[in-house]
C-alpha positions in Angstrom: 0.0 0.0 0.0 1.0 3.5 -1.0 1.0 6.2 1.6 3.4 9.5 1.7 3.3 11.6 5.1 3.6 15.3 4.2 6.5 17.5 6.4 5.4 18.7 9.7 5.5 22.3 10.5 8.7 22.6 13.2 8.2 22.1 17.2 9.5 25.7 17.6 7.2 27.3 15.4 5.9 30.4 17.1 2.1 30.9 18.1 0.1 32.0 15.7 -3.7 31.6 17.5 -5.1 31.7 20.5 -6.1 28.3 20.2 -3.0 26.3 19.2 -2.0 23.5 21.8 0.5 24.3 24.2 3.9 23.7 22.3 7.1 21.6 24.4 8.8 24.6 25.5 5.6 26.3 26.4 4.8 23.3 28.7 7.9 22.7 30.3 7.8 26.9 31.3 4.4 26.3 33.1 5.6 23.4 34.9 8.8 25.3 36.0 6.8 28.7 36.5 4.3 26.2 39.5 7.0 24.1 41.0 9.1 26.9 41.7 6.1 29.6 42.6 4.5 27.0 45.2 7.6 25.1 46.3 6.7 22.4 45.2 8.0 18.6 46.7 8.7 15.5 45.5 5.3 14.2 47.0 3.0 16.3 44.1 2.3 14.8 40.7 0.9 17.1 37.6 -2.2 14.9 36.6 -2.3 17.1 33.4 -1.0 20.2 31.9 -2.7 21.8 28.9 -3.8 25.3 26.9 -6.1 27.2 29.8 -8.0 28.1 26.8 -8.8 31.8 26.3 -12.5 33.0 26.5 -14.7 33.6 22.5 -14.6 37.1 23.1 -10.7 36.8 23.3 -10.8 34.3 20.1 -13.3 35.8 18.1 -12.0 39.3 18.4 -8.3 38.0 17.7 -6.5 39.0 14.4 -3.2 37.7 12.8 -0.2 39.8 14.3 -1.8 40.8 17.6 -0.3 39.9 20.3 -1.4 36.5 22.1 -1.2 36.0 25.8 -0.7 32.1 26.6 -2.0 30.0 29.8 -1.6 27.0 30.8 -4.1 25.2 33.1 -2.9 22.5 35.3 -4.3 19.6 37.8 -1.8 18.4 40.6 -2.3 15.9 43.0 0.0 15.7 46.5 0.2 12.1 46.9 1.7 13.4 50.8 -1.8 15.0 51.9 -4.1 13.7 49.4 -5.3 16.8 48.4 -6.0 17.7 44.6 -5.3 21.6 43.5 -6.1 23.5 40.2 -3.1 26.1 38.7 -3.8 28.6 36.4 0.0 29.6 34.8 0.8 32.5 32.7 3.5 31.8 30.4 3.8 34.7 28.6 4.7 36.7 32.1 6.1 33.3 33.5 4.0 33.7 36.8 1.6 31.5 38.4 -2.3 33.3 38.5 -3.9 31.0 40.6 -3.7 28.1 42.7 -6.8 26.8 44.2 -7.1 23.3 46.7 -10.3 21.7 45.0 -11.6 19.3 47.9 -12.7 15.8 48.1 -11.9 15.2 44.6 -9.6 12.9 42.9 -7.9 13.4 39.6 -8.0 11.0 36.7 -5.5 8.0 37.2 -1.8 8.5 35.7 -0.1 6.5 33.0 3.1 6.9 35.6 0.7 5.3 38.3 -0.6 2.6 36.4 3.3 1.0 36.2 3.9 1.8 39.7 0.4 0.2 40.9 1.5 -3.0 38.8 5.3 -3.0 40.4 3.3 -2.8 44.0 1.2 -5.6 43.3 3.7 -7.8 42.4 5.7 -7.1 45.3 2.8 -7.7 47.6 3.1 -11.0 49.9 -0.6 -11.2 50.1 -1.1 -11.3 46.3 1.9 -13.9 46.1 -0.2 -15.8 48.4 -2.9 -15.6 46.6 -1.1 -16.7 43.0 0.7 -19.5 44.8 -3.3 -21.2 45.7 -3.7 -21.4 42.5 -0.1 -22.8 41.0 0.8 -19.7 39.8 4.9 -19.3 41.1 6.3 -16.7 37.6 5.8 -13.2 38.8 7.2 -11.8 35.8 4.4 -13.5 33.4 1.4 -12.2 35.3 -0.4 -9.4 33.9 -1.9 -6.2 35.6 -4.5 -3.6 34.5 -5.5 -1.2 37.2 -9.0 -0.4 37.0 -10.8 2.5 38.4 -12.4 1.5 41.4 -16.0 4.1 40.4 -17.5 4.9 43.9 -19.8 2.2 45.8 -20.5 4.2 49.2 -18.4 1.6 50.8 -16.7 3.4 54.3 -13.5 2.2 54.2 -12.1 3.5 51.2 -14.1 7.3 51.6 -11.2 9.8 51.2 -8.8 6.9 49.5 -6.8 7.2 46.0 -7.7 3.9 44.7 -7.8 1.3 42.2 -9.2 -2.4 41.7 -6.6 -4.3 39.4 -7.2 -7.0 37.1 -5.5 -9.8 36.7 -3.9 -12.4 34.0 -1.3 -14.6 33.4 1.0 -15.1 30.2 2.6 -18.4 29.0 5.7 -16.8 27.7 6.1 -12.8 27.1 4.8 -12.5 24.1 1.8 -14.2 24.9 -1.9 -12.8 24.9 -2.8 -12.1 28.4 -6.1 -11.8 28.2 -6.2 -15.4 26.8 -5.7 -16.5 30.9 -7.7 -14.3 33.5 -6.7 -15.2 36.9 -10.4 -15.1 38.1 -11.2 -14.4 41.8 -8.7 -12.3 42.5 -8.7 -8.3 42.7 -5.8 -6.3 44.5 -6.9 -3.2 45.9 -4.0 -0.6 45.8 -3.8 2.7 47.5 -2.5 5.0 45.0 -1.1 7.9 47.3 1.0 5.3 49.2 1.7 2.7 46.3 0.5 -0.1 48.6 -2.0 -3.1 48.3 -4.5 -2.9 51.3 -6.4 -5.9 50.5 -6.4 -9.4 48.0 -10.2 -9.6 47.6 -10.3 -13.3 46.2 -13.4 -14.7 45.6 -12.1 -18.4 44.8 -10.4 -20.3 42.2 -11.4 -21.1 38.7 -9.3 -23.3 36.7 -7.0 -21.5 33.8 -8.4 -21.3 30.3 -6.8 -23.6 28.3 -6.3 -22.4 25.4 -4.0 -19.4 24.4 -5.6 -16.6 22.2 -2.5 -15.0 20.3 -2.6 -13.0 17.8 0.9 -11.5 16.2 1.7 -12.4 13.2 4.3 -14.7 13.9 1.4 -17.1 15.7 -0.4 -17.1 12.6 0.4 -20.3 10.9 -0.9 -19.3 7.4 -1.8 -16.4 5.8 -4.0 -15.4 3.0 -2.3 -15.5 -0.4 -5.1 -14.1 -2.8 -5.0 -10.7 -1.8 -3.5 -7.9 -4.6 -2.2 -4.5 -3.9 -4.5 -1.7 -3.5 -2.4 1.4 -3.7 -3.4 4.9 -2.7 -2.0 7.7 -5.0 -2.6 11.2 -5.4 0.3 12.4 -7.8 -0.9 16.3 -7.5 -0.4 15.9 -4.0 -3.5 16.6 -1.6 -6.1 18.8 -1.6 -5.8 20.1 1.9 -3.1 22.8 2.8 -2.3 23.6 6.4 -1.1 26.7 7.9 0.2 25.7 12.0 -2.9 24.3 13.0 -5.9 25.8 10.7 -6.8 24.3 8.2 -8.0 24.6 4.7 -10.2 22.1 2.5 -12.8 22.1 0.0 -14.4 25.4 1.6 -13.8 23.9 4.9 -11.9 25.7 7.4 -11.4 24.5 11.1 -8.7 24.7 13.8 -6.8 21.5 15.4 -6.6 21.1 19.0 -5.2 18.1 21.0 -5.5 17.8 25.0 -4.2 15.0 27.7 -7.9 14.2 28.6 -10.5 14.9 25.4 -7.5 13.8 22.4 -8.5 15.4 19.7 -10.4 19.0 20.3 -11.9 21.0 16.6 -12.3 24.6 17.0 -14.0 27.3 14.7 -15.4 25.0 12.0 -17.1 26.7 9.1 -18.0 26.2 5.4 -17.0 29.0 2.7 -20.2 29.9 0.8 -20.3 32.5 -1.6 -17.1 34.2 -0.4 -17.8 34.2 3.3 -17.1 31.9 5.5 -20.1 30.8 7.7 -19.9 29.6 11.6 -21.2 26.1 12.2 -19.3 24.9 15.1 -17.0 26.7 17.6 -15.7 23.4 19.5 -16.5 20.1 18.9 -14.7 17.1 21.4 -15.4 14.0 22.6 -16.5 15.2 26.3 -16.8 11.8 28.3 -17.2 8.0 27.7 -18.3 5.0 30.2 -18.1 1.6 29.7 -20.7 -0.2 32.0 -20.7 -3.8 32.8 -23.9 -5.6 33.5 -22.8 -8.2 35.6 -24.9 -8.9 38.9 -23.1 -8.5 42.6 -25.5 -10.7 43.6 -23.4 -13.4 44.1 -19.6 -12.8 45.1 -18.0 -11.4 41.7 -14.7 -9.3 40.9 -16.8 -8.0 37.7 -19.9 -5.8 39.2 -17.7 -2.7 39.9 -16.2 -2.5 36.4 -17.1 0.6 34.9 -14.5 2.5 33.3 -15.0 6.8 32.2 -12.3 6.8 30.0 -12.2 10.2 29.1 -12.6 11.8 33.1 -10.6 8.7 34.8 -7.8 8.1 32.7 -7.8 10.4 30.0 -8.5 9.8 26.3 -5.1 11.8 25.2 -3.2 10.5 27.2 -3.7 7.0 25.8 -3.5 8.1 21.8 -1.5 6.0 19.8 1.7 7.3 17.9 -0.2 6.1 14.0 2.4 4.0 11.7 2.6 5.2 7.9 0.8 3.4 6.0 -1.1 1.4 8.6 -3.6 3.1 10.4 -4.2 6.0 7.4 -3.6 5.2 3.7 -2.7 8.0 0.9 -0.8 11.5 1.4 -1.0 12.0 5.1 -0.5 15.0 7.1 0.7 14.3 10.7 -0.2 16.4 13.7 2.4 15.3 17.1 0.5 15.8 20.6 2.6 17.3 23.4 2.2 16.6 27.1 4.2 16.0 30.3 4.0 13.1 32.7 3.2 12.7 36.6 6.3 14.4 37.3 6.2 17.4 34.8 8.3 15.8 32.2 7.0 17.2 28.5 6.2 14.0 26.1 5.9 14.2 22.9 3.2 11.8 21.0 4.4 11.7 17.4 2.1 11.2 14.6 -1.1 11.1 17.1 -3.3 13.2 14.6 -3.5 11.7 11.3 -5.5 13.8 8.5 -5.8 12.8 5.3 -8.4 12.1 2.1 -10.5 9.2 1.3 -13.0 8.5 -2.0 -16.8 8.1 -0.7 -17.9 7.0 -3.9 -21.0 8.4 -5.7 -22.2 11.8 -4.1 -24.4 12.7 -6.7 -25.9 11.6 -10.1 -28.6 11.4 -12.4 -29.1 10.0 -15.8 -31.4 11.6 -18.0 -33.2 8.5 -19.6 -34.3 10.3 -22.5 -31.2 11.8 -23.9 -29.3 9.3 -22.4 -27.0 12.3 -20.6 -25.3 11.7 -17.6 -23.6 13.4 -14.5 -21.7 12.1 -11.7 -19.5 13.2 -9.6 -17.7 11.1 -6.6 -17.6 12.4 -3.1 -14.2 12.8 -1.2 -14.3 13.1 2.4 -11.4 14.8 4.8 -10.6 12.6 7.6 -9.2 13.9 10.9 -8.7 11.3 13.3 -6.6 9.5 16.5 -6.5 6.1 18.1 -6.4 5.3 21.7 -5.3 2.2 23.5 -7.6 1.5 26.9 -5.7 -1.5 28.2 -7.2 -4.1 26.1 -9.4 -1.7 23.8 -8.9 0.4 21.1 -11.1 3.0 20.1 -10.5 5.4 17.0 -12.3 8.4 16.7 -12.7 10.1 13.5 -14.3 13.0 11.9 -15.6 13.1 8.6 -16.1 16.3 6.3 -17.8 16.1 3.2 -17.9 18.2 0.2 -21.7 18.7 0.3 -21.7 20.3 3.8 -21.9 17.1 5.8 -20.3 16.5 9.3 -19.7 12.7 10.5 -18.2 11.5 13.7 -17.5 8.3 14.0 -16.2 5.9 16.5 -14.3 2.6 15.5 -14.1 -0.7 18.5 -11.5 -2.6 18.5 -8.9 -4.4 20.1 -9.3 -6.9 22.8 -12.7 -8.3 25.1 -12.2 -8.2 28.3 -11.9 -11.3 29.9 -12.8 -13.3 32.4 -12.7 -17.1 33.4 -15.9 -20.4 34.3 -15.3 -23.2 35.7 -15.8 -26.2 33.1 -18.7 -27.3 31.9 -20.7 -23.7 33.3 -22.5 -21.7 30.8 -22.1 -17.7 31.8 -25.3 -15.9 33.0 -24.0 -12.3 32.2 -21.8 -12.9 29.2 -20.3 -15.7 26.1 -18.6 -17.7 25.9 -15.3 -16.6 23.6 -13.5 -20.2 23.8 -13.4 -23.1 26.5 -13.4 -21.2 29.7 -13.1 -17.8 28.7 -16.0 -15.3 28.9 -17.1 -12.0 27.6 -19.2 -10.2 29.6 -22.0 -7.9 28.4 -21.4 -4.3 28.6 -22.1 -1.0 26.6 -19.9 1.7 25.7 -21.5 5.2 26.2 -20.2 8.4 24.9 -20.8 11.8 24.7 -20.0 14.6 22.0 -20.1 18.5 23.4 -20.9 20.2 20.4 -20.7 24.1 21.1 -22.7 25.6 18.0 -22.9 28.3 16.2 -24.9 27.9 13.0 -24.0 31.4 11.4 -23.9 33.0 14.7 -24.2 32.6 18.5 -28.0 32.9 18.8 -29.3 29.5 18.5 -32.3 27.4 18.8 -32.5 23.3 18.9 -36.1 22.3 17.5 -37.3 18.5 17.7 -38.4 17.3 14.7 -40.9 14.1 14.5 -42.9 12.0 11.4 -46.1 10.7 12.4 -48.7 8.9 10.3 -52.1 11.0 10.2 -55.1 9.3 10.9 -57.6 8.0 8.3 -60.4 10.0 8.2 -61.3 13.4 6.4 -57.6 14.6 6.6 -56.1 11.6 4.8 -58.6 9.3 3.5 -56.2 6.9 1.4 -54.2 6.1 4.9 -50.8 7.3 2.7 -50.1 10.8 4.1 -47.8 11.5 7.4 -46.8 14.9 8.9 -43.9 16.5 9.8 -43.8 18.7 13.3 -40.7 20.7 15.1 -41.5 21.3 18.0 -38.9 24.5 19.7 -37.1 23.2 22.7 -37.6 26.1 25.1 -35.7 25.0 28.2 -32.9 22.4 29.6 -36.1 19.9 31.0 -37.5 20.1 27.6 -34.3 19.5 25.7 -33.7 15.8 27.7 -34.4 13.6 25.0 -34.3 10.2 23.7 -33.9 9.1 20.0 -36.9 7.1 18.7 -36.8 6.2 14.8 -40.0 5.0 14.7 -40.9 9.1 14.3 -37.7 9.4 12.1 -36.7 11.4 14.8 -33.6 14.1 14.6 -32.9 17.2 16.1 -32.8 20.4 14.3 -30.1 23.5 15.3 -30.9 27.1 14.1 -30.2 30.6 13.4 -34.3 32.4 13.9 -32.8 35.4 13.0 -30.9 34.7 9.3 -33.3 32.9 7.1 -32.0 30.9 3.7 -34.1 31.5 0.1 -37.5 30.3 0.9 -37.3 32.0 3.8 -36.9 29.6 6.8 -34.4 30.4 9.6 -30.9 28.5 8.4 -30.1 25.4 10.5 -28.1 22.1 10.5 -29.8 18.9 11.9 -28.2 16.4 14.2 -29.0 12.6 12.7 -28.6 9.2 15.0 -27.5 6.3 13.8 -27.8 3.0 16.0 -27.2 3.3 19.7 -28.7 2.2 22.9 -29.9 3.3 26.3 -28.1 2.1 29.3 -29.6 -1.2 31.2 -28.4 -0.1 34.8 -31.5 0.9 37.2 -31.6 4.3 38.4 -30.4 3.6 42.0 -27.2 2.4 40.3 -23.9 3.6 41.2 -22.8 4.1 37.5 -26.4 5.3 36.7 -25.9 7.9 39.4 -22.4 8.7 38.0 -22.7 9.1 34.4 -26.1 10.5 34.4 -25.7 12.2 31.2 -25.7 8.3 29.3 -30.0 8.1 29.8 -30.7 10.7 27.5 -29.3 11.0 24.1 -30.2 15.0 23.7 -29.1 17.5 26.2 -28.7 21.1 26.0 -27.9 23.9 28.0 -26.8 27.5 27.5 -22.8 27.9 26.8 -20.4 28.5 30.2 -17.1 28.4 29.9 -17.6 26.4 33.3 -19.4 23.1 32.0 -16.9 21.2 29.9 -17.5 17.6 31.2 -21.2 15.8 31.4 -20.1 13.8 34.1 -18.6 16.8 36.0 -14.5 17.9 36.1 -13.7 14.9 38.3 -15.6 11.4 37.7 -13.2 9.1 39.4 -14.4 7.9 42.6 -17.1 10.5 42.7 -20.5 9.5 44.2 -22.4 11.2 41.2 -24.9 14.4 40.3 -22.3 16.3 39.2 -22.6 17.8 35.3 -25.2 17.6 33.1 -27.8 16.5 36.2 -26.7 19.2 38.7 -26.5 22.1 35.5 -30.2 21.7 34.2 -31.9 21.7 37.5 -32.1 25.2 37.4 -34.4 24.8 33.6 -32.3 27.9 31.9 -33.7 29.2 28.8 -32.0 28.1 26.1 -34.0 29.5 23.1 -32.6 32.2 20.7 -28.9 31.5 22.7 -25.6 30.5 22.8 -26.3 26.8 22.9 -24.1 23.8 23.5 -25.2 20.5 22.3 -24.1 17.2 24.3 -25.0 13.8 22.3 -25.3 10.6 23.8 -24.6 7.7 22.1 -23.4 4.1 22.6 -23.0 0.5 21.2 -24.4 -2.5 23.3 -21.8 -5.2 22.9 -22.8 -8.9 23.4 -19.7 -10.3 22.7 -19.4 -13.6 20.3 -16.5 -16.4 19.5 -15.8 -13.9 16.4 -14.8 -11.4 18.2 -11.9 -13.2 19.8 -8.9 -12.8 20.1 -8.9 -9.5 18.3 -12.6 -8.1 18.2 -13.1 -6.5 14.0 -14.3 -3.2 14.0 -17.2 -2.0 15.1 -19.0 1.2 14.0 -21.0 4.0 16.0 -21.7 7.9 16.1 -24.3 10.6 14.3 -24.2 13.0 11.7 -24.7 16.8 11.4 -26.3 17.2 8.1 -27.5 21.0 6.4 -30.9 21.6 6.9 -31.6 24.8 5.2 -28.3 26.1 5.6 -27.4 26.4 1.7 -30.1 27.6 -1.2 -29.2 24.5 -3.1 -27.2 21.0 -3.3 -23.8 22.5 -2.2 -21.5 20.4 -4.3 -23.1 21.9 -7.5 -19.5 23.2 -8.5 -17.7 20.2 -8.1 -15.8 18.9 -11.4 -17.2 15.9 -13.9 -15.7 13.2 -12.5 -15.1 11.7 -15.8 -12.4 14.8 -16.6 -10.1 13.2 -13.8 -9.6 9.7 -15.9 -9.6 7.6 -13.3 -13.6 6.2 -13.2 -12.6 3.4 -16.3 -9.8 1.2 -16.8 
């Protein structure tokens, strides 16, 4: 396969927008500009530094030359005390603005403290004991994932850093772990002190006995029927890129990469007639949860597994540095993320934004029958996407933009099931089987999009718009005619809703004050595609803590203030904090500055095919014009037949 990675614009490169990500030097002055400011020890950690971004009015009053002023905003955690602080640092006067304790909260869990919690459960006598039960003697093949340990109102772990790790065991070290769960036995480690203070261990089950590898030098035979399919675009790409903006097919939008969203799109608009219109000012992936729906009814190291991968562990953190030619095909343009560790240490991720072109196939056509004239023309779509790695998971997020206006994101599953192990000869009640032994258990991944709109302009509305069949009578005597009725969402209440495609349901954003050519107010409509709604009951802890999953609609009226739907600290937190605790007041969000928050979610029942590596699986939504242009946008686009490439 053919691919070509376009040059990437240098590390040193000044500023040139309020918005760009924090560059390495920029960083390292923040964490510098704290440690010496507060005097800081050896005890604190810096859960994440990252661009303390600058208000709209700021942004969207900014020009090119004027002079920027750079923040960075910071979360550090003093493993000594416990206690969690938020640091606002200037860097262009190199002086630290704030610095405020944030009580009974605890920051997401650090890569740096995911190695140290699996060094400190391997040197814990009571998990040795516990591996020695069960004929387990090789330290160094047993596998550790610390887990989040969510919040279950149990008192002797109120006020506790913690985490519930997971356990398996290899056969040799390049073995897949998973293949072996060591079942029944869950180290509980107390991350301020780095030290196990219990070995829950609910009894043995037997090993799995099969192994489940999958690297290609396990694979005893591969496929020898399948021909090259190169990628080439000899003119080079149609995209250009200036720092971080970029420019494509009247698109243009801002890149932005943080430690706990990934990938962040600012100031997305669409050049129409000469002027480029506002759909989106920031667009992120706000917060995911993976539920599990395993009973605690009888003793279980499964009921407490559910993970917020975006607010626990953070979703940038974990991004992938892409391979050429593996994870994106054709003429690539890189985009490196930059970020420090525990101990202020700046990172760099190379290659964890990958943008580049793909053919869509037909985007429009007709064929007049009569003179036997045709036009087509083929749809390219820019892609703008990352990959994260979430223990055994992978999940790739994409966006999509499309020549005729269209916005997709999309989420891709992959990587490994987690596992667990049955006796022989049992059949699991809350999961599959994947192979003799090993089990799948059902769960659902839930995530949520902020989407802060501005359809030419800040003063939106969010209309619901339904398709109901009319009864037979006077008004419809055949039985063949249906209606179509939006119905204005006034306030935050009103605007908690739940997809239902039996009404062909979507959701409509608008400008009321700037109509299109026949006169209706301009807007963009927000499309679901498959999802689910969460099976925990309502007394649930997770149900309590990632509120914002029952509902697939939310919206509420922009604050700088209400970034996350399950609040700015999920891990460990009892719950009510975000999307719940914001709309109890009902504002008004009619004719405003709106934000948008989209639920959505796949419910995965896992199945034999999905083992040992699970093929992709597909979820997200759409924004699609809805009386934004006077006509078919893509109008202008070239005959596709010009290009030469349609027949061999």
């Amino acid at each position: 396969m053919t691919s070509t990675a376009l040059p990437k614009s240098s590390v040193s490169s000044s500023v040139q927008h309020p918005l760009d990500p924090l560059f390495p030097e920029e960083l390292a002055i923040a964490v510098e500009t704290v440690k010496q400011q507060q005097n800081l020890g050896n005890s604190v950690r810096f859960g994440s530094v990252t661009l303390h971004e600058p208000s709209k009015v700021v942004v969207k009053s900014f020009k090119p030359g004027d002079p920027i002023r750079r923040e960075a905003f910071a979360i550090l955690l003093d493993n000594a005390t416990g206690k969690t602080y938020e640091a606002i640092v200037s860097i262009t006067e190199k002086t630290v603005v704030s610095y405020t304790h944030i009580p009974d909260v605890q920051p997401s869990i650090m890569l740096d403290e995911f190695v140290e919690c699996e060094e400190a459960v391997k040197a814990s006598p009571e998990f040795r004991a516990a591996l020695e039960k069960r004929g387990i003697t090789d330290i160094d093949l047993v596998m550790i994932d610390p887990w989040s340990a969510g919040n279950f109102d149990k008192e002797d772990e109120k006020g506790l850093r913690l985490s519930r790790a997971f356990c398996w065991i290899r056969s040799d070290s390049n073995d897949n772990g998973y293949a072996r769960p060591i079942e029944g036995v869950v180290p509980v480690v107390d991350l301020n002190k780095m030290e196990v203070i219990r070995v829950e261990d609910y009894g043995i089950v037997p090993l799995p006995p099969q192994s489940g590898n999958y690297e290609r030098d396990y694979i005893p035979k591969f496929r020898d029927d399948l021909k090259p399919l190169d990628i080439v675009q000899p003119d080079g790409p149609s995209f250009e890129v200036n720092g971080h903006k970029v420019y494509w097919q009247k698109w243009h939008f801002r890149i932005g990469f943080n430690p706990r969203e990934g990938l962040v799109l600012y100031d997305i608009g669409y050049e129409d007639e000469g002027k480029i219109r506002p759909i989106i000012y920031r667009a992120s992936l706000a917060e995911m949860v993976v539920p599990y729906n395993v009973s605690g009814a009888t003793p279980s190291n499964h009921f407490r597994k559910n993970a917020f991968d975006v607010g626990e562990y953070g979703i940038g953190m974990l991004a992938n540095s892409l391979s050429l030619g593996c994870d994106c095909l054709g003429v690539i343009r890189y985009f490196d993320a930059y970020l420090t560790n525990s101990t202020g240490e700046v990172a760099t991720i190379e290659n964890a934004i990958c943008m580049h072109e793909e053919d869509f196939g037909i985007l429009w056509k007709h064929m007049d029958w009569r003179t036997e004239n045709t036009e087509v023309r083929r749809s390219r779509r820019l892609v703008v996407s990352f990959i994260a790695t979430v223990g055994n998971y992978e999940y790739g997020f994409y966006w999509y933009f499309y020549q005729d206006g269209n916005i997709q994101f999309e989420v891709k599953l992959t990587g490994i099931v987690n596992t667990a192990a049955i006796a022989p000869n049992q059949d699991p009640e809350f999961g599959v089987l994947l192979a003799p032994g090993l089990v799948g258990h059902v769960h659902q991944h839930m995530f949520n999009v902020r989407l802060d709109m501005t359809v030419d302009g800040d003063q939106n509305s969010v209309s619901e718009v339904n398709t109901e069949a009319i009864p037979l009578g006077p008004k419809n005597p055949y039985g063949n005619a249906c209606q179509v009725t939006s119905t204005v969402l006034k306030t935050e209440q009103e605007a908690q809703r739940i997809v239902d495609p039996f009404k062909a349901r979507y959701w409509k954003i608008e400008n009321p004050s700037i109509t299109n050519a026949v006169g209706k107010p301009v807007g963009y409509k927000l499309m679901p595609s498959d999802t689910v709604l969460p099976f925990a009951h309502p007394e649930a802890k997770v149900y309590q803590r990632a509120t914002f999953m029952t509902k697939n609609l939310w919206v509420t009226p922009y604050s700088s203030e209400e970034k996350y739907p399950a609040g700015n600290y999920p891990n460990q937190h009892p719950g009510g904090d975000g999307l719940p605790k914001w709309t109890e007041g009902d504002r008004a969000i009619e004719n405003t500055d709106v934000v948008v928050w989209y639920t959505f979610g796949q419910h995965h029942i896992p199945r034999p095919e999905d083992w040992p590596v699970m093929p992709v699986s597909y979820t997200g939504f759409l924004l699609k014009p809805n009386g934004f242009f006077k006509q078919n946008p893509a109008m202008d686009l070239p005959p596709s037949q010009k290009n030469g490439h349609c027949h061999s």
